[in-house]
C-alpha positions in Angstrom: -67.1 14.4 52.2 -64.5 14.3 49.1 -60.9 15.7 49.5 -59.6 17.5 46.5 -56.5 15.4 45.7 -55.1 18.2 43.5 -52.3 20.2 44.6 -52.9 23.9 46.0 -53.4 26.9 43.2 -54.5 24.4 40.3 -57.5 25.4 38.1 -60.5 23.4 39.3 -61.8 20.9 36.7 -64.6 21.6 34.7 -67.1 19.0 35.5 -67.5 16.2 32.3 -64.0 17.2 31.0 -61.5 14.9 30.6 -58.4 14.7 33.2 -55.0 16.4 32.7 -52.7 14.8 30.6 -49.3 13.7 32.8 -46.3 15.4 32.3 -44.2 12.7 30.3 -41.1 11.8 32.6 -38.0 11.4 31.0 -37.1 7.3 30.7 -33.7 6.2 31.3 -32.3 3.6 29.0 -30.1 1.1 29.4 -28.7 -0.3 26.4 -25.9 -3.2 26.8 -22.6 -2.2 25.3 -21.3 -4.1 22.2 -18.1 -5.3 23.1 -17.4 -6.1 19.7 -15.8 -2.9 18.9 -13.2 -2.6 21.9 -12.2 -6.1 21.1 -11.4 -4.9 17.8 -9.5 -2.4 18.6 -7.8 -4.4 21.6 -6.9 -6.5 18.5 -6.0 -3.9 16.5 -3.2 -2.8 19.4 -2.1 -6.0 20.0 -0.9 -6.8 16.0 -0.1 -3.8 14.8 0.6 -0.7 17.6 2.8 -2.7 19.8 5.5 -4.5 17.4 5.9 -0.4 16.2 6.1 0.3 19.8 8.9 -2.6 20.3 10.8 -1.4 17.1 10.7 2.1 18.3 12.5 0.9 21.4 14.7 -1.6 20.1 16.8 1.1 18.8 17.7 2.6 21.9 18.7 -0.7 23.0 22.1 -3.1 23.1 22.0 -6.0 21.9 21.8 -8.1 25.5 19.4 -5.1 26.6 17.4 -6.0 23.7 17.5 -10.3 24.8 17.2 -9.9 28.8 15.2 -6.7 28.9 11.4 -6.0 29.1 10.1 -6.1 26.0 8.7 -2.6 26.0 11.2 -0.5 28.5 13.7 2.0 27.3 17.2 1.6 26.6 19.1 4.8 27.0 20.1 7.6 24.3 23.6 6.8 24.6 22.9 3.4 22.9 20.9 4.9 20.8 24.0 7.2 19.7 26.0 3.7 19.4 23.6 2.7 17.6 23.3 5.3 15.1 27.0 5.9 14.5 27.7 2.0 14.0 24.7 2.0 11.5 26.3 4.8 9.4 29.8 3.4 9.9 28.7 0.4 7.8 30.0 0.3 4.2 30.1 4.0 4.7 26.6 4.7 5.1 24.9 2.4 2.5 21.5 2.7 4.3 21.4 6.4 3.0 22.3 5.1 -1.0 19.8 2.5 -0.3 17.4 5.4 0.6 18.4 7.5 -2.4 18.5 4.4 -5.1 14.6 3.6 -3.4 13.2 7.6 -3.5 15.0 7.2 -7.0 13.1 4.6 -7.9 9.8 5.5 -6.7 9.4 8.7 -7.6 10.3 8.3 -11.3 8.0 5.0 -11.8 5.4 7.0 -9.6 5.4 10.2 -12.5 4.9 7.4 -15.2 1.9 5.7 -13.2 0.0 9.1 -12.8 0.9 9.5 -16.4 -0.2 6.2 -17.9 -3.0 5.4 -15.8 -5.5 8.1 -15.3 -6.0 8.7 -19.2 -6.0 4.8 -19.6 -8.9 4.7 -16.8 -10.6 7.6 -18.2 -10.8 5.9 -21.8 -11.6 3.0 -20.4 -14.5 4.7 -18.5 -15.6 6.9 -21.3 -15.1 4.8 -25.0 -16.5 2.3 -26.7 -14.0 0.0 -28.1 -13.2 -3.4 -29.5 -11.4 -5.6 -26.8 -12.4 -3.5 -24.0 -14.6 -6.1 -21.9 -11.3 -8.5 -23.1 -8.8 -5.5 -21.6 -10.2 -5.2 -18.4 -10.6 -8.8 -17.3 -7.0 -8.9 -18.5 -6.3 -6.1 -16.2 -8.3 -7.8 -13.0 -6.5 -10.9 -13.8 -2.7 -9.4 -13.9 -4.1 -7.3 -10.3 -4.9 -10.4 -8.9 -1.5 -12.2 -9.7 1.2 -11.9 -7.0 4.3 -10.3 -8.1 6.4 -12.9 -7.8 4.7 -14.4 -10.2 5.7 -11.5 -12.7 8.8 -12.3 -12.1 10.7 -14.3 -14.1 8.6 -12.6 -17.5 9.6 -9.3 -17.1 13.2 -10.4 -16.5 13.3 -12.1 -19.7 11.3 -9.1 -21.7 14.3 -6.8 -19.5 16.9 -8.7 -20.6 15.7 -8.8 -24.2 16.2 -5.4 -24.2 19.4 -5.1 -22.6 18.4 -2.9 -19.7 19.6 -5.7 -16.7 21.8 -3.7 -14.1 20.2 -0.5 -14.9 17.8 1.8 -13.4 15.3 1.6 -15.7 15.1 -2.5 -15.3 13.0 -0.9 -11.8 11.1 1.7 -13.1 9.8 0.7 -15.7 8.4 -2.4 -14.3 7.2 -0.3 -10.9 5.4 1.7 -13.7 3.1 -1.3 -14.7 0.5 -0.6 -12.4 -3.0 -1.6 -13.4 -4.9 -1.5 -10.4 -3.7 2.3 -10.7 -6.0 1.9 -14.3 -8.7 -0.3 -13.1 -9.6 2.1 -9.8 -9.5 5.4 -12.4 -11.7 3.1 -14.6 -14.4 2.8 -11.6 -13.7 6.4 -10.9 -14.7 8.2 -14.2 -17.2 5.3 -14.7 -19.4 6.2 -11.7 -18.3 9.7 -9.8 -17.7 12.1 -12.5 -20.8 13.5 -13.8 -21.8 13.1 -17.5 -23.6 16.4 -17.9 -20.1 18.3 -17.0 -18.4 16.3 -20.0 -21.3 16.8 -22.6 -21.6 20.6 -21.7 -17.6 20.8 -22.3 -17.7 19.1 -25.6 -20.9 21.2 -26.7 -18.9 24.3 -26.2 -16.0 23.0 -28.4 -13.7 21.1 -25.9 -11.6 18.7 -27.9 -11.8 15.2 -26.1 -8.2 16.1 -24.6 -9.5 19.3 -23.9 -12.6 17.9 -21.8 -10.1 15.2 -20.3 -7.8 18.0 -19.3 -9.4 20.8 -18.3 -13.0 19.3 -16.8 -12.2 15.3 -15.6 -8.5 15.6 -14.4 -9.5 18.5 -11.9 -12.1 17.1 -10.6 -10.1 13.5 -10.5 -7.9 15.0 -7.6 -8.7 12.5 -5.0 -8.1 9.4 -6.9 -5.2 10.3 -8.3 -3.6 10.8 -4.9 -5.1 7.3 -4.4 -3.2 6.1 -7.0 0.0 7.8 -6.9 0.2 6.7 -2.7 -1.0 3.0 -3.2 2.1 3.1 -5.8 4.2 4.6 -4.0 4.2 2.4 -1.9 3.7 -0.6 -4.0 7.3 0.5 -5.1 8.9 1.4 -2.1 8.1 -2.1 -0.5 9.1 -4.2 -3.4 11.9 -6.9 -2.7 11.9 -9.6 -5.0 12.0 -7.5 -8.4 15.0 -5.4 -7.7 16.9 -8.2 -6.3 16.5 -10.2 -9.1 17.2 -7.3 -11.8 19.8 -5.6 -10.1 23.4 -7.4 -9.5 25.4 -4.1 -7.9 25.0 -3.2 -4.4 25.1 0.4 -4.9 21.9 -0.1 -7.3 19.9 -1.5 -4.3 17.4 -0.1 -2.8 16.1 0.2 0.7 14.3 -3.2 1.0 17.3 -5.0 -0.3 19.4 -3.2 1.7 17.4 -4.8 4.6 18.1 -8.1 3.6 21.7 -7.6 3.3 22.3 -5.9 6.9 19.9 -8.8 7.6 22.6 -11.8 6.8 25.0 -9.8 8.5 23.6 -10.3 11.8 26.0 -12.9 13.8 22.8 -14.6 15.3 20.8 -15.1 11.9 24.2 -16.0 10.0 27.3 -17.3 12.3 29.6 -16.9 8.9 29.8 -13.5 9.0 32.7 -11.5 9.5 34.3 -8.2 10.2 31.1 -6.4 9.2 28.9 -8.1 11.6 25.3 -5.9 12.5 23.6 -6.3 15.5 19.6 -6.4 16.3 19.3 -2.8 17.5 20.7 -1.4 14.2 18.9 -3.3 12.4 15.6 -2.5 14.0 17.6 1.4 13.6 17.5 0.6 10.0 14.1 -0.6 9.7 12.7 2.4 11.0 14.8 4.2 8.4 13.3 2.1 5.8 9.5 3.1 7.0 9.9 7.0 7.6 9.5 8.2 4.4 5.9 5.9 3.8 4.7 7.5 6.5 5.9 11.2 5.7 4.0 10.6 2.5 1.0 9.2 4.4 0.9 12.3 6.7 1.1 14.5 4.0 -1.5 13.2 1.8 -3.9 12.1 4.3 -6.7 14.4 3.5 -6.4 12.8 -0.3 -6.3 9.5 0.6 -10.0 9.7 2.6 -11.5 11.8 0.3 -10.4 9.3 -2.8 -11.4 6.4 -1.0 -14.9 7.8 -0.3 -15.4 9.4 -3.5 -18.3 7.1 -5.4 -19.4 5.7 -2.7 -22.8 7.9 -2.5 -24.5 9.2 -5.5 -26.7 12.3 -5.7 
């Protein structure tokens, strides 16, 4: 006699018919963990979060706290106070001229970037020309040159023009910017949509007029791109403004730097009454850095949208 192996309160089979499908059982998975990515980032810490982290707390330092000390403890607020007050005290606060002459600086070569190249990219983008292949390995070539390298040429075109020891020996220079040009080239070239332009012009838009009021709108993002790559571009430059500018209340930031830099007893032993020690220097460095990242906070949402616009197509 058969026992009925089914459980009690199932339907009884029909006889011939095929049996019950199983209930599928949910399969756990285990997949091995790529430790790729948390090295990365382990990497990532290690050059770039943690000498931030050691500036941060060298200011709060003194100078033998900053030798004998952990590397990453705190100092106390009181040196930080010292610290602070002896920066200032030093050629009656030159780090805040420095800061001025540099937001000086920027700011006006950043207005004639914006201005220059996003109507250079969209012609670029948008005309047919003589030359143009010739203009824009030109302009790949010059973004590919190091600065340094520009040098001594724009000193001699400066000084040809009598503009050596002023402002606009800076700006004008920082305003030469043709990866600014080359990345609104790409830009109108392969994001903005044709049918926009052509329905702007058939309803009488003037080229300027199409340029203006359809492709500079919708060229938000990478003109935010552009205007924060050269703002900092400008802000970080050393070599140019030390070369064109003689006159210490001219300098900016970065130049600054480099003077409270040779006024540190352990890097030059010459130096005199107006000796600077490690922890206001690091003081001043973070000085030198806050306003690059105010900017970056502030156009954040810019910056990712411009650096992913183009990179899909409809």
């Amino acid at each position: 006699m058969q026992t009925d192996a089914r459980r009690p309160g199932s339907p009884a089979a029909a006889p011939g018919a095929p049996p019950a499908p199983r209930a599928n059982t949910p399969r756990i998975s285990h997949r091995k963990l790529n430790p790729l990515p948390a090295l990365a980032l382990v990497l990532f810490l290690v050059f770039f979060v943690l000498p931030v982290l050691w500036l941060l707390l060298a200011a709060t330092k003194t100078d033998g706290q900053l030798v004998h000390s952990h590397p990453l403890s705190f100092g106390s607020w009181h040196a930080l106070r010292a610290n602070w007050e002896s920066l200032m005290a030093y050629q009656d606060n030159a780090i805040f001229m420095w800061l001025r002459n540099s937001a000086l600086y920027s700011f006006l070569a950043l207005v004639i970037t914006v201005c220059v190249t996003v109507p250079a990219g969209y012609a670029l983008a948008m005309t047919e020309f003589r030359g143009r292949h010739t203009l824009l390995v030109a302009t790949l070539v010059v973004m590919l040159m190091p600065n340094a390298t520009l040098v001594v040429p724009l000193f001699l075109e400066v000084n040809a023009v009598h503009l050596i020891g002023s402002m606009w020996s800076i700006i004008l220079p920082y305003a030469f910017y043709p990866f600014g040009a080359y990345l609104t080239y790409i830009y109108f070239g392969t994001a903005l949509p044709r049918e926009l332009l052509d329905a702007a012009r058939l309803d009488g838009c003037t080229e300027f007029g199409v340029f203006r009021r359809v492709a500079l709108p919708l060229a938000a993002p990478v003109v935010a791109l552009v205007g924060f790559f050269s703002f900092v571009a400008n802000w970080t430059n050393y070599y140019l403004p030390y070369v064109m500018l003689p006159q210490s209340d001219q300098l900016p930031v970065q130049v600054g730097l480099g003077t409270l830099l040779n006024d540190v007893p352990q890097f030059n032993p010459t130096v005199g009454s107006l000796a600077v020690h490690r922890p206001e220097l690091a003081l001043a460095t973070l000085l030198a850095i806050t306003p690059v990242l105010a900017v970056f906070l502030f156009a954040q949402r810019f910056l990712v949208t411009g650096m992913l616009t183009g990179a899909t197509k409809d």
